[in-house]
C-alpha positions as CSV (number, residue, x, y, z in Angstrom):
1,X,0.0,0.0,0.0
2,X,1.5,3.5,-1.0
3,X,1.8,5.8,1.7
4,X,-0.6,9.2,1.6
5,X,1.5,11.9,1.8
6,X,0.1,15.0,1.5
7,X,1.8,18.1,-0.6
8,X,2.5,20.9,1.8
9,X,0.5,23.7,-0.1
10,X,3.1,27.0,-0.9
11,X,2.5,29.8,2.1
12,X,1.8,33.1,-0.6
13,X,4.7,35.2,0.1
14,X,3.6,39.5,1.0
15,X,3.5,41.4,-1.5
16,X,5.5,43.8,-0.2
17,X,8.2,41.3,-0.5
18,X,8.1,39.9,-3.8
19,X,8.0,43.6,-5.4
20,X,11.3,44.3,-3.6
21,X,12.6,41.1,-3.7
22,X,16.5,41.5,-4.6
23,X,17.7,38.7,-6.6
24,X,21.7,37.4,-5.4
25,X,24.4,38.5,-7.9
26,X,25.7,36.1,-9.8
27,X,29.1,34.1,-8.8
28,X,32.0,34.8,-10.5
29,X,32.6,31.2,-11.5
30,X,29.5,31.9,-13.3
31,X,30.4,34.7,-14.7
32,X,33.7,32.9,-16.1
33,X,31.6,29.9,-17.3
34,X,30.3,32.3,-19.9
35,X,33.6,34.4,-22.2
36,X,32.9,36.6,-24.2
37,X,33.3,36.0,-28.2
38,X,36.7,36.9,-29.2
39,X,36.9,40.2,-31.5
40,X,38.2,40.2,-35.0
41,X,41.1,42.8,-35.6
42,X,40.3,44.9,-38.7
43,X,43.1,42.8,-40.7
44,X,40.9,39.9,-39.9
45,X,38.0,41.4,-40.7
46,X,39.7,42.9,-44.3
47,X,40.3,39.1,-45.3
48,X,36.9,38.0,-44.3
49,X,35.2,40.3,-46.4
50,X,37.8,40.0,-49.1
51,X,37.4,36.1,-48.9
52,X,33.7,35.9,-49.0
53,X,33.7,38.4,-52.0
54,X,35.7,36.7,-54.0
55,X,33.6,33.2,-52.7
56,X,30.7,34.8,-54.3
57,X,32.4,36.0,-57.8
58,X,33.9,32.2,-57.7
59,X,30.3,30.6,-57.3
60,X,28.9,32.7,-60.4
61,X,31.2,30.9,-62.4
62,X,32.1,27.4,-61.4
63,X,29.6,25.1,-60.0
64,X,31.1,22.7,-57.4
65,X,28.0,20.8,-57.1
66,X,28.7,18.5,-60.0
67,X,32.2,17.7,-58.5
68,X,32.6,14.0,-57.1
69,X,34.9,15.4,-54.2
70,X,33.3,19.1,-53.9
71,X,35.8,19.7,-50.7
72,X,38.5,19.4,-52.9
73,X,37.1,21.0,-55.6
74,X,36.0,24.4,-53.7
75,X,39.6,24.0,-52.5
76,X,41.4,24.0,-56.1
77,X,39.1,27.2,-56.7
78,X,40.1,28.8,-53.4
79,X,43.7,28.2,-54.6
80,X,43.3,29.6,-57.7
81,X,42.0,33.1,-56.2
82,X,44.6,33.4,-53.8
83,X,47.6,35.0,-54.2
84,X,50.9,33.3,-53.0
85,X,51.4,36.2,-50.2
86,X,47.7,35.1,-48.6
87,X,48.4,31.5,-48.9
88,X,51.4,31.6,-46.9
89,X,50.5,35.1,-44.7
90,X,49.9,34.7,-40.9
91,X,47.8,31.3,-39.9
92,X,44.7,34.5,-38.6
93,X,44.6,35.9,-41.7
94,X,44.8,33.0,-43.8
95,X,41.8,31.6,-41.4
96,X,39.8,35.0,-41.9
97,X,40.5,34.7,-46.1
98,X,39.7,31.3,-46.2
99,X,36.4,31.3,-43.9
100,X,35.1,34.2,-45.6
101,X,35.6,31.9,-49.3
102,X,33.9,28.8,-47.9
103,X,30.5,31.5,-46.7
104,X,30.6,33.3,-49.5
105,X,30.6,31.2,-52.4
106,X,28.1,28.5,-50.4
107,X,26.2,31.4,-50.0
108,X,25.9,32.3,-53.3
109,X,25.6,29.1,-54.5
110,X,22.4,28.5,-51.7
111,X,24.1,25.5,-50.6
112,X,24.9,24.6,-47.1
113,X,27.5,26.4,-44.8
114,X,30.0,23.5,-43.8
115,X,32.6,23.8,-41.4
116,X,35.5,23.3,-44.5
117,X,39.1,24.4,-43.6
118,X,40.8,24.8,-46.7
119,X,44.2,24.4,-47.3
120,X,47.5,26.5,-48.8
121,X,48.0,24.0,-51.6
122,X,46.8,22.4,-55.1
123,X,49.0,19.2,-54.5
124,X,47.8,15.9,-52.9
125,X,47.4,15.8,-48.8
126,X,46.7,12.4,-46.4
127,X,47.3,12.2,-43.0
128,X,48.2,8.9,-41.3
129,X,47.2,8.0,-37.6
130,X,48.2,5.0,-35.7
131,X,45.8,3.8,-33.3
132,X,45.2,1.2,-30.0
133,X,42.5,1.7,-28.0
134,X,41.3,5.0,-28.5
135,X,37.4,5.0,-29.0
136,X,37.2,7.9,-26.7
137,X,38.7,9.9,-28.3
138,X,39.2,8.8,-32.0
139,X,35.9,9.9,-33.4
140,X,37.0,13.6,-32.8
141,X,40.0,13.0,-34.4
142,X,38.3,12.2,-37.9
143,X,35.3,14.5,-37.1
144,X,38.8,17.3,-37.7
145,X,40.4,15.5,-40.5
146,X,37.3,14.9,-42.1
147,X,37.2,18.9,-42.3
148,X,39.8,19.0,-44.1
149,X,40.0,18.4,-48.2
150,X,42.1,15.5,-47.7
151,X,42.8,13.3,-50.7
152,X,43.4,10.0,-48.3
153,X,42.9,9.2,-44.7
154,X,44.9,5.9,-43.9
155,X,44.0,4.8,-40.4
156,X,46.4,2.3,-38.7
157,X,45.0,0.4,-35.8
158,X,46.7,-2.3,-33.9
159,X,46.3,-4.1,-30.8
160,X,43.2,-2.7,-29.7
161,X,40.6,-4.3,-27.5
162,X,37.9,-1.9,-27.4
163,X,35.5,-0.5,-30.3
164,X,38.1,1.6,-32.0
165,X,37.9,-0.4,-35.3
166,X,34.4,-0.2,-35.4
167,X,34.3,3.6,-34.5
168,X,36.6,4.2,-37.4
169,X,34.6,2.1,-39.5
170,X,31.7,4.0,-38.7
171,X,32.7,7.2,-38.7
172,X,35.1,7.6,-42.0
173,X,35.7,6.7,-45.1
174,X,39.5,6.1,-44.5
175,X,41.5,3.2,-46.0
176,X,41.9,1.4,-42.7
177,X,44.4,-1.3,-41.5
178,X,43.8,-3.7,-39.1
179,X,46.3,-5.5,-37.2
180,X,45.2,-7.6,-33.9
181,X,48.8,-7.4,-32.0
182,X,50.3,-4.2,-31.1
183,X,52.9,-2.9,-33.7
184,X,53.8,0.5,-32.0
185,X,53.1,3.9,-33.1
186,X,56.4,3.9,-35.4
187,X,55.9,0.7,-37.1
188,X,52.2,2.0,-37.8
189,X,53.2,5.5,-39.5
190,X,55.7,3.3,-41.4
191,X,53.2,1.1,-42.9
192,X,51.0,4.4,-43.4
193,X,53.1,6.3,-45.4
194,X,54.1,3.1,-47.5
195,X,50.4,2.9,-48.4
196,X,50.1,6.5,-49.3
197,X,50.8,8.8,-52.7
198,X,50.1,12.1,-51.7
199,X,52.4,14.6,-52.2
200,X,52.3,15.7,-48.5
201,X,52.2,13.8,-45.6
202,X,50.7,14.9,-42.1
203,X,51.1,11.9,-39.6
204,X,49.4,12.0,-36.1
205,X,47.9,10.0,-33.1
206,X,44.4,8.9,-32.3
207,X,44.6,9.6,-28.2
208,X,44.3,13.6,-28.6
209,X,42.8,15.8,-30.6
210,X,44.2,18.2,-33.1
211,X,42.0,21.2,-34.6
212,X,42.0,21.2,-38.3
213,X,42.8,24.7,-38.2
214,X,46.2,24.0,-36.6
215,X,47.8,21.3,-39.2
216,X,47.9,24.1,-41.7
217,X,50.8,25.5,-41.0
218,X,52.3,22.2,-41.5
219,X,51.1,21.9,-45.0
220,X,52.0,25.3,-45.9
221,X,55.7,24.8,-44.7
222,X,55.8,21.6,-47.3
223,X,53.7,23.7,-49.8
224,X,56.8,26.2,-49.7
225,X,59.3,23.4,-50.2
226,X,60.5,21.8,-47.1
227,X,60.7,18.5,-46.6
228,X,60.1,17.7,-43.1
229,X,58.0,19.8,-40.7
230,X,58.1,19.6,-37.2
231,X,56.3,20.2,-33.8
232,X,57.9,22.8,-32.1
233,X,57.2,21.8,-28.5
234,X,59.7,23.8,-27.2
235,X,57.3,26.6,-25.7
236,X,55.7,23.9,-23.5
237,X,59.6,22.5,-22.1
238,X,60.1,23.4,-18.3
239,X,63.5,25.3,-17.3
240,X,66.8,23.2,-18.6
241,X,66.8,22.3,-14.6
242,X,63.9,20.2,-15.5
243,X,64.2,18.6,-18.2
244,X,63.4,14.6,-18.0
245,X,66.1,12.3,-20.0
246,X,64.4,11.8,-23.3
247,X,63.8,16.0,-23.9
248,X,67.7,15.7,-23.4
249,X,68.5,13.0,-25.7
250,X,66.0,14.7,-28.4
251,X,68.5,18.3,-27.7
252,X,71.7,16.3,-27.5
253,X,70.8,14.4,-31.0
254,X,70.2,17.8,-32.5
255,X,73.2,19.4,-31.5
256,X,75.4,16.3,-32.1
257,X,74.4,17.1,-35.9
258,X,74.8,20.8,-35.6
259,X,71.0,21.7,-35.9
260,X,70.6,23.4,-32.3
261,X,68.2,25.8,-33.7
262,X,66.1,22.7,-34.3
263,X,66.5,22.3,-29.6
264,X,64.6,19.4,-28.9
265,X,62.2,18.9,-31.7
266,X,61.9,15.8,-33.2
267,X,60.2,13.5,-35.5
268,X,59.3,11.1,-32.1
269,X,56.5,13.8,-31.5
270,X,53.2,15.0,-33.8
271,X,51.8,16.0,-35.6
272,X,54.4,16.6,-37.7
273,X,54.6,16.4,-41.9
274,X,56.7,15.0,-44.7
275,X,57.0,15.9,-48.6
276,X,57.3,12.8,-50.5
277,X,61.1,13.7,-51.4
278,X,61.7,13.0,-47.7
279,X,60.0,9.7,-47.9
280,X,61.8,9.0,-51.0
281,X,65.2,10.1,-49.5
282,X,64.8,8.1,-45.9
283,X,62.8,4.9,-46.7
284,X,60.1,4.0,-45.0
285,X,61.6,1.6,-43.1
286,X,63.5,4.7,-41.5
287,X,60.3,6.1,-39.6
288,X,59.9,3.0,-37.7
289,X,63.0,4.5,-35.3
290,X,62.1,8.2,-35.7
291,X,65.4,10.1,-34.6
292,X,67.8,7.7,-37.3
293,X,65.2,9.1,-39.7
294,X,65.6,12.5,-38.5
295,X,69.3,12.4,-38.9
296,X,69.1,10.7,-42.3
297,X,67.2,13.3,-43.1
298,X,69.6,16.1,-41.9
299,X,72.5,14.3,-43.5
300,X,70.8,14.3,-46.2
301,X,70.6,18.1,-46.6
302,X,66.8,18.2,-46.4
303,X,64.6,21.2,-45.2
304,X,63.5,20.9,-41.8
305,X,61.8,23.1,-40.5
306,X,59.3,23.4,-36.9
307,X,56.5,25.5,-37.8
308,X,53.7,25.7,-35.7
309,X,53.7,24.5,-31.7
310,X,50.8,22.3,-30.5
311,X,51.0,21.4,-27.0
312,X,51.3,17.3,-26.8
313,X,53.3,17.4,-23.9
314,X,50.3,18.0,-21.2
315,X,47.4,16.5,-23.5
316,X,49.4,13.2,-24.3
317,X,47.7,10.3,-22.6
318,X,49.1,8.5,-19.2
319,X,49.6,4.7,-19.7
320,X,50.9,2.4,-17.4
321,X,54.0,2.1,-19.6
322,X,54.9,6.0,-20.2
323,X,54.5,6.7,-16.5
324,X,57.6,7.2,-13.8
325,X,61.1,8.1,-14.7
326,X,62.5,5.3,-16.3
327,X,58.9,3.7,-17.7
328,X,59.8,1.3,-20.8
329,X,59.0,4.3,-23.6
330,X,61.3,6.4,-22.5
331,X,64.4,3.7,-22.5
332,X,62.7,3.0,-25.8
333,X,62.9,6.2,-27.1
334,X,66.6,6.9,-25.8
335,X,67.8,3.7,-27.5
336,X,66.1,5.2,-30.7
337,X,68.4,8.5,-30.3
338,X,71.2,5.7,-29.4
339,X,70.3,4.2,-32.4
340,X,70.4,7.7,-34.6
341,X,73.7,8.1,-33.1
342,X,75.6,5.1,-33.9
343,X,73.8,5.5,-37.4
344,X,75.2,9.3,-37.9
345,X,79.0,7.7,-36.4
346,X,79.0,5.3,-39.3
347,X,78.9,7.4,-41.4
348,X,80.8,10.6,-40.8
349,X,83.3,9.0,-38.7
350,X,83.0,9.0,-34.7
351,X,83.0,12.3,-34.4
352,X,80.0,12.8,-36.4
353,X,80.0,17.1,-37.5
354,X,82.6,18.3,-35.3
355,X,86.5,18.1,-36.1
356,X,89.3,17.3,-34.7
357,X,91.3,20.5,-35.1
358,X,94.1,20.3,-33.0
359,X,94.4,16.4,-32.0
360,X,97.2,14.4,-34.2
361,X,96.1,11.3,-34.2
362,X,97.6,10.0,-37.3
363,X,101.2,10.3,-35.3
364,X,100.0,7.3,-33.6
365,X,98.4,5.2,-36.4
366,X,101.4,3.6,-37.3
367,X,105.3,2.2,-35.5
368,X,106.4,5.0,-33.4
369,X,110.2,5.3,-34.1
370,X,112.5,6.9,-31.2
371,X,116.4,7.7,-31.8
Protein backbone atom coordinates (compact mmCIF):
# COMPACT_ATOMS: atom_id res chain seq x y z
CA UNK A 1 0.00 0.00 0.00
CA UNK A 2 1.52 3.52 -0.99
CA UNK A 3 1.81 5.84 1.70
CA UNK A 4 -0.59 9.17 1.56
CA UNK A 5 1.48 11.85 1.81
CA UNK A 6 0.12 15.00 1.45
CA UNK A 7 1.81 18.09 -0.59
CA UNK A 8 2.54 20.86 1.78
CA UNK A 9 0.54 23.73 -0.10
CA UNK A 10 3.06 26.96 -0.89
CA UNK A 11 2.51 29.76 2.13
CA UNK A 12 1.83 33.14 -0.65
CA UNK A 13 4.70 35.20 0.08
CA UNK A 14 3.63 39.46 1.01
CA UNK A 15 3.45 41.41 -1.55
CA UNK A 16 5.55 43.82 -0.22
CA UNK A 17 8.24 41.29 -0.48
CA UNK A 18 8.09 39.86 -3.82
CA UNK A 19 8.01 43.60 -5.38
CA UNK A 20 11.33 44.34 -3.63
CA UNK A 21 12.61 41.06 -3.70
CA UNK A 22 16.46 41.49 -4.64
CA UNK A 23 17.74 38.74 -6.63
CA UNK A 24 21.65 37.42 -5.38
CA UNK A 25 24.43 38.46 -7.94
CA UNK A 26 25.67 36.13 -9.85
CA UNK A 27 29.08 34.09 -8.78
CA UNK A 28 31.99 34.82 -10.54
CA UNK A 29 32.61 31.22 -11.49
CA UNK A 30 29.50 31.92 -13.27
CA UNK A 31 30.42 34.74 -14.67
CA UNK A 32 33.70 32.86 -16.09
CA UNK A 33 31.63 29.92 -17.34
CA UNK A 34 30.33 32.32 -19.90
CA UNK A 35 33.57 34.36 -22.22
CA UNK A 36 32.91 36.57 -24.17
CA UNK A 37 33.34 35.98 -28.24
CA UNK A 38 36.72 36.90 -29.22
CA UNK A 39 36.94 40.23 -31.51
CA UNK A 40 38.23 40.18 -35.00
CA UNK A 41 41.07 42.80 -35.64
CA UNK A 42 40.30 44.95 -38.66
CA UNK A 43 43.09 42.76 -40.70
CA UNK A 44 40.89 39.87 -39.86
CA UNK A 45 38.00 41.41 -40.66
CA UNK A 46 39.70 42.88 -44.32
CA UNK A 47 40.28 39.12 -45.35
CA UNK A 48 36.87 38.03 -44.27
CA UNK A 49 35.17 40.28 -46.38
CA UNK A 50 37.84 39.98 -49.14
CA UNK A 51 37.44 36.08 -48.92
CA UNK A 52 33.66 35.91 -48.98
CA UNK A 53 33.73 38.38 -52.00
CA UNK A 54 35.69 36.65 -53.97
CA UNK A 55 33.65 33.20 -52.66
CA UNK A 56 30.70 34.80 -54.29
CA UNK A 57 32.40 36.00 -57.78
CA UNK A 58 33.85 32.21 -57.73
CA UNK A 59 30.29 30.65 -57.32
CA UNK A 60 28.91 32.75 -60.41
CA UNK A 61 31.21 30.94 -62.39
CA UNK A 62 32.05 27.41 -61.39
CA UNK A 63 29.55 25.05 -59.97
CA UNK A 64 31.13 22.69 -57.37
CA UNK A 65 27.95 20.78 -57.13
CA UNK A 66 28.73 18.48 -60.03
CA UNK A 67 32.16 17.70 -58.53
CA UNK A 68 32.64 14.04 -57.10
CA UNK A 69 34.94 15.37 -54.18
CA UNK A 70 33.29 19.13 -53.86
CA UNK A 71 35.76 19.74 -50.67
CA UNK A 72 38.53 19.42 -52.92
CA UNK A 73 37.07 20.97 -55.61
CA UNK A 74 35.99 24.36 -53.68
CA UNK A 75 39.58 24.00 -52.48
CA UNK A 76 41.40 23.98 -56.09
CA UNK A 77 39.07 27.22 -56.70
CA UNK A 78 40.09 28.77 -53.43
CA UNK A 79 43.67 28.25 -54.64
CA UNK A 80 43.34 29.64 -57.73
CA UNK A 81 41.98 33.06 -56.19
CA UNK A 82 44.57 33.36 -53.76
CA UNK A 83 47.61 35.02 -54.23
CA UNK A 84 50.94 33.26 -53.02
CA UNK A 85 51.37 36.19 -50.25
CA UNK A 86 47.73 35.06 -48.60
CA UNK A 87 48.41 31.53 -48.90
CA UNK A 88 51.36 31.60 -46.87
CA UNK A 89 50.54 35.10 -44.74
CA UNK A 90 49.86 34.70 -40.93
CA UNK A 91 47.76 31.31 -39.89
CA UNK A 92 44.73 34.55 -38.62
CA UNK A 93 44.61 35.88 -41.68
CA UNK A 94 44.78 32.97 -43.80
CA UNK A 95 41.82 31.57 -41.40
CA UNK A 96 39.76 35.01 -41.91
CA UNK A 97 40.53 34.71 -46.11
CA UNK A 98 39.66 31.29 -46.22
CA UNK A 99 36.36 31.26 -43.92
CA UNK A 100 35.11 34.24 -45.65
CA UNK A 101 35.55 31.92 -49.28
CA UNK A 102 33.88 28.81 -47.94
CA UNK A 103 30.54 31.48 -46.73
CA UNK A 104 30.58 33.31 -49.46
CA UNK A 105 30.62 31.20 -52.39
CA UNK A 106 28.10 28.50 -50.43
CA UNK A 107 26.22 31.37 -50.01
CA UNK A 108 25.90 32.34 -53.27
CA UNK A 109 25.59 29.06 -54.50
CA UNK A 110 22.35 28.47 -51.74
CA UNK A 111 24.13 25.53 -50.56
CA UNK A 112 24.87 24.56 -47.08
CA UNK A 113 27.52 26.37 -44.78
CA UNK A 114 30.00 23.53 -43.82
CA UNK A 115 32.57 23.77 -41.43
CA UNK A 116 35.50 23.34 -44.46
CA UNK A 117 39.07 24.44 -43.64
CA UNK A 118 40.80 24.79 -46.66
CA UNK A 119 44.24 24.39 -47.30
CA UNK A 120 47.46 26.51 -48.78
CA UNK A 121 47.99 23.98 -51.62
CA UNK A 122 46.79 22.44 -55.11
CA UNK A 123 48.99 19.25 -54.47
CA UNK A 124 47.77 15.91 -52.92
CA UNK A 125 47.42 15.82 -48.78
CA UNK A 126 46.73 12.37 -46.36
CA UNK A 127 47.26 12.16 -42.95
CA UNK A 128 48.23 8.85 -41.34
CA UNK A 129 47.21 7.98 -37.65
CA UNK A 130 48.16 4.97 -35.74
CA UNK A 131 45.84 3.82 -33.29
CA UNK A 132 45.22 1.24 -29.97
CA UNK A 133 42.47 1.67 -27.96
CA UNK A 134 41.29 5.01 -28.54
CA UNK A 135 37.38 5.04 -28.98
CA UNK A 136 37.22 7.90 -26.67
CA UNK A 137 38.71 9.86 -28.29
CA UNK A 138 39.20 8.77 -32.01
CA UNK A 139 35.90 9.93 -33.35
CA UNK A 140 37.03 13.61 -32.75
CA UNK A 141 40.03 13.03 -34.43
CA UNK A 142 38.33 12.18 -37.86
CA UNK A 143 35.28 14.49 -37.13
CA UNK A 144 38.78 17.29 -37.72
CA UNK A 145 40.42 15.55 -40.51
CA UNK A 146 37.33 14.92 -42.11
CA UNK A 147 37.17 18.93 -42.35
CA UNK A 148 39.80 18.98 -44.11
CA UNK A 149 40.05 18.39 -48.18
CA UNK A 150 42.11 15.51 -47.72
CA UNK A 151 42.83 13.27 -50.73
CA UNK A 152 43.45 10.02 -48.27
CA UNK A 153 42.90 9.23 -44.71
CA UNK A 154 44.91 5.90 -43.90
CA UNK A 155 44.05 4.85 -40.36
CA UNK A 156 46.39 2.28 -38.72
CA UNK A 157 45.02 0.44 -35.82
CA UNK A 158 46.66 -2.29 -33.94
CA UNK A 159 46.30 -4.07 -30.84
CA UNK A 160 43.22 -2.75 -29.74
CA UNK A 161 40.57 -4.33 -27.46
CA UNK A 162 37.90 -1.89 -27.39
CA UNK A 163 35.52 -0.46 -30.32
CA UNK A 164 38.12 1.60 -31.97
CA UNK A 165 37.93 -0.43 -35.25
CA UNK A 166 34.41 -0.19 -35.38
CA UNK A 167 34.34 3.64 -34.48
CA UNK A 168 36.57 4.21 -37.35
CA UNK A 169 34.56 2.08 -39.54
CA UNK A 170 31.74 4.02 -38.74
CA UNK A 171 32.72 7.15 -38.72
CA UNK A 172 35.11 7.59 -41.96
CA UNK A 173 35.66 6.68 -45.14
CA UNK A 174 39.48 6.08 -44.55
CA UNK A 175 41.46 3.16 -45.98
CA UNK A 176 41.86 1.45 -42.69
CA UNK A 177 44.44 -1.34 -41.47
CA UNK A 178 43.78 -3.72 -39.07
CA UNK A 179 46.34 -5.54 -37.20
CA UNK A 180 45.17 -7.59 -33.95
CA UNK A 181 48.80 -7.41 -32.03
CA UNK A 182 50.28 -4.21 -31.10
CA UNK A 183 52.91 -2.90 -33.72
CA UNK A 184 53.83 0.51 -32.03
CA UNK A 185 53.06 3.86 -33.14
CA UNK A 186 56.38 3.95 -35.40
CA UNK A 187 55.91 0.71 -37.13
CA UNK A 188 52.22 2.04 -37.75
CA UNK A 189 53.20 5.47 -39.46
CA UNK A 190 55.72 3.34 -41.41
CA UNK A 191 53.23 1.08 -42.88
CA UNK A 192 50.97 4.44 -43.40
CA UNK A 193 53.12 6.26 -45.43
CA UNK A 194 54.07 3.10 -47.52
CA UNK A 195 50.42 2.87 -48.39
CA UNK A 196 50.07 6.54 -49.32
CA UNK A 197 50.80 8.77 -52.66
CA UNK A 198 50.11 12.09 -51.70
CA UNK A 199 52.42 14.60 -52.20
CA UNK A 200 52.29 15.67 -48.54
CA UNK A 201 52.16 13.78 -45.57
CA UNK A 202 50.65 14.91 -42.08
CA UNK A 203 51.15 11.89 -39.59
CA UNK A 204 49.40 12.04 -36.10
CA UNK A 205 47.85 10.03 -33.13
CA UNK A 206 44.37 8.90 -32.27
CA UNK A 207 44.60 9.60 -28.22
CA UNK A 208 44.31 13.57 -28.60
CA UNK A 209 42.76 15.76 -30.58
CA UNK A 210 44.18 18.24 -33.12
CA UNK A 211 42.04 21.21 -34.57
CA UNK A 212 42.01 21.16 -38.33
CA UNK A 213 42.85 24.74 -38.23
CA UNK A 214 46.21 24.02 -36.64
CA UNK A 215 47.78 21.31 -39.24
CA UNK A 216 47.89 24.15 -41.74
CA UNK A 217 50.82 25.50 -41.02
CA UNK A 218 52.29 22.19 -41.53
CA UNK A 219 51.11 21.92 -44.98
CA UNK A 220 52.02 25.28 -45.90
CA UNK A 221 55.74 24.77 -44.73
CA UNK A 222 55.84 21.58 -47.28
CA UNK A 223 53.73 23.66 -49.75
CA UNK A 224 56.78 26.18 -49.74
CA UNK A 225 59.27 23.44 -50.18
CA UNK A 226 60.50 21.80 -47.14
CA UNK A 227 60.74 18.50 -46.61
CA UNK A 228 60.06 17.75 -43.05
CA UNK A 229 58.05 19.84 -40.73
CA UNK A 230 58.13 19.56 -37.18
CA UNK A 231 56.34 20.20 -33.83
CA UNK A 232 57.89 22.78 -32.05
CA UNK A 233 57.23 21.84 -28.47
CA UNK A 234 59.71 23.79 -27.23
CA UNK A 235 57.27 26.61 -25.68
CA UNK A 236 55.74 23.95 -23.51
CA UNK A 237 59.58 22.51 -22.09
CA UNK A 238 60.11 23.43 -18.28
CA UNK A 239 63.49 25.32 -17.34
CA UNK A 240 66.76 23.19 -18.64
CA UNK A 241 66.81 22.31 -14.65
CA UNK A 242 63.87 20.20 -15.48
CA UNK A 243 64.23 18.65 -18.22
CA UNK A 244 63.42 14.63 -18.02
CA UNK A 245 66.07 12.27 -19.97
CA UNK A 246 64.43 11.81 -23.27
CA UNK A 247 63.83 15.97 -23.91
CA UNK A 248 67.73 15.68 -23.39
CA UNK A 249 68.47 13.01 -25.72
CA UNK A 250 65.98 14.71 -28.41
CA UNK A 251 68.46 18.30 -27.72
CA UNK A 252 71.68 16.31 -27.49
CA UNK A 253 70.79 14.41 -31.01
CA UNK A 254 70.15 17.78 -32.54
CA UNK A 255 73.20 19.38 -31.52
CA UNK A 256 75.41 16.29 -32.06
CA UNK A 257 74.42 17.13 -35.88
CA UNK A 258 74.83 20.80 -35.61
CA UNK A 259 70.98 21.69 -35.92
CA UNK A 260 70.64 23.40 -32.31
CA UNK A 261 68.19 25.78 -33.73
CA UNK A 262 66.13 22.74 -34.29
CA UNK A 263 66.48 22.30 -29.60
CA UNK A 264 64.61 19.42 -28.86
CA UNK A 265 62.19 18.89 -31.70
CA UNK A 266 61.88 15.77 -33.24
CA UNK A 267 60.20 13.51 -35.48
CA UNK A 268 59.25 11.06 -32.10
CA UNK A 269 56.48 13.77 -31.49
CA UNK A 270 53.15 15.04 -33.83
CA UNK A 271 51.77 16.05 -35.62
CA UNK A 272 54.43 16.63 -37.74
CA UNK A 273 54.59 16.39 -41.88
CA UNK A 274 56.70 15.00 -44.74
CA UNK A 275 56.97 15.86 -48.59
CA UNK A 276 57.30 12.75 -50.55
CA UNK A 277 61.13 13.68 -51.38
CA UNK A 278 61.68 13.01 -47.69
CA UNK A 279 59.99 9.71 -47.95
CA UNK A 280 61.77 9.02 -51.02
CA UNK A 281 65.21 10.09 -49.48
CA UNK A 282 64.82 8.12 -45.90
CA UNK A 283 62.79 4.94 -46.72
CA UNK A 284 60.10 4.00 -45.03
CA UNK A 285 61.60 1.63 -43.05
CA UNK A 286 63.52 4.72 -41.45
CA UNK A 287 60.28 6.09 -39.56
CA UNK A 288 59.91 2.97 -37.67
CA UNK A 289 62.97 4.48 -35.30
CA UNK A 290 62.09 8.19 -35.71
CA UNK A 291 65.41 10.14 -34.57
CA UNK A 292 67.80 7.66 -37.30
CA UNK A 293 65.17 9.12 -39.69
CA UNK A 294 65.65 12.53 -38.51
CA UNK A 295 69.33 12.36 -38.90
CA UNK A 296 69.06 10.73 -42.29
CA UNK A 297 67.16 13.29 -43.07
CA UNK A 298 69.62 16.09 -41.93
CA UNK A 299 72.53 14.30 -43.46
CA UNK A 300 70.84 14.33 -46.22
CA UNK A 301 70.55 18.14 -46.61
CA UNK A 302 66.81 18.17 -46.45
CA UNK A 303 64.57 21.20 -45.16
CA UNK A 304 63.53 20.86 -41.81
CA UNK A 305 61.82 23.13 -40.55
CA UNK A 306 59.32 23.38 -36.95
CA UNK A 307 56.54 25.54 -37.79
CA UNK A 308 53.72 25.74 -35.67
CA UNK A 309 53.73 24.48 -31.72
CA UNK A 310 50.80 22.30 -30.47
CA UNK A 311 51.04 21.37 -26.99
CA UNK A 312 51.32 17.34 -26.76
CA UNK A 313 53.29 17.37 -23.90
CA UNK A 314 50.29 18.01 -21.17
CA UNK A 315 47.40 16.46 -23.50
CA UNK A 316 49.38 13.20 -24.29
CA UNK A 317 47.71 10.30 -22.64
CA UNK A 318 49.11 8.45 -19.22
CA UNK A 319 49.58 4.67 -19.68
CA UNK A 320 50.89 2.41 -17.40
CA UNK A 321 53.95 2.06 -19.58
CA UNK A 322 54.92 5.99 -20.16
CA UNK A 323 54.48 6.65 -16.46
CA UNK A 324 57.59 7.18 -13.81
CA UNK A 325 61.11 8.10 -14.75
CA UNK A 326 62.53 5.31 -16.26
CA UNK A 327 58.92 3.67 -17.71
CA UNK A 328 59.81 1.31 -20.78
CA UNK A 329 58.96 4.27 -23.59
CA UNK A 330 61.27 6.42 -22.46
CA UNK A 331 64.36 3.69 -22.50
CA UNK A 332 62.73 2.97 -25.81
CA UNK A 333 62.92 6.17 -27.07
CA UNK A 334 66.62 6.92 -25.78
CA UNK A 335 67.80 3.66 -27.52
CA UNK A 336 66.09 5.17 -30.67
CA UNK A 337 68.44 8.55 -30.30
CA UNK A 338 71.25 5.67 -29.40
CA UNK A 339 70.29 4.24 -32.37
CA UNK A 340 70.36 7.69 -34.64
CA UNK A 341 73.67 8.12 -33.14
CA UNK A 342 75.55 5.10 -33.89
CA UNK A 343 73.77 5.52 -37.38
CA UNK A 344 75.19 9.28 -37.85
CA UNK A 345 78.99 7.68 -36.40
CA UNK A 346 79.00 5.34 -39.33
CA UNK A 347 78.85 7.42 -41.43
CA UNK A 348 80.78 10.64 -40.81
CA UNK A 349 83.27 9.00 -38.72
CA UNK A 350 83.00 9.03 -34.66
CA UNK A 351 83.00 12.27 -34.40
CA UNK A 352 79.96 12.78 -36.41
CA UNK A 353 80.03 17.14 -37.53
CA UNK A 354 82.62 18.28 -35.30
CA UNK A 355 86.47 18.13 -36.10
CA UNK A 356 89.28 17.35 -34.66
CA UNK A 357 91.28 20.50 -35.10
CA UNK A 358 94.07 20.33 -32.97
CA UNK A 359 94.44 16.38 -32.01
CA UNK A 360 97.16 14.43 -34.21
CA UNK A 361 96.11 11.28 -34.18
CA UNK A 362 97.63 9.96 -37.34
CA UNK A 363 101.24 10.29 -35.31
CA UNK A 364 100.03 7.26 -33.59
CA UNK A 365 98.41 5.22 -36.37
CA UNK A 366 101.39 3.65 -37.28
CA UNK A 367 105.30 2.20 -35.52
CA UNK A 368 106.41 4.98 -33.37
CA UNK A 369 110.17 5.34 -34.12
CA UNK A 370 112.54 6.87 -31.23
CA UNK A 371 116.36 7.74 -31.80
Amino acid sequence: MKPNIKKRSPQPQPAAIKKNRILPKPSLSRLRAKPSPKKRSKTQVYWRNWGSRAGQEDALKQDITKEAYQKKALNQLWVKRASSELLHANALSYEAASKGYVHGYCKAAKLPIPDWVLMPTAGSVGAIVSVMNEERTIVRVLEQLNRLPLDEIIIIVNGSSDRTLERVKAHSHALIVHYPEPLGHDVGRAIGAKLSHSDILIFLDGDFVVGAEKLLPFISSIERGHDVALNNITPYLPPFSQWDSVTMMKRFLNVSMKRPDLNANSLTAVPHALSRNALQHMGYAELMVPPKAQVNAIMGGLRITAPASINVVSVNRIRKINMGRNNPVARMIIGDHVEALQFAMKSKGERIVFPDIIRKRKFLEGEVSCR
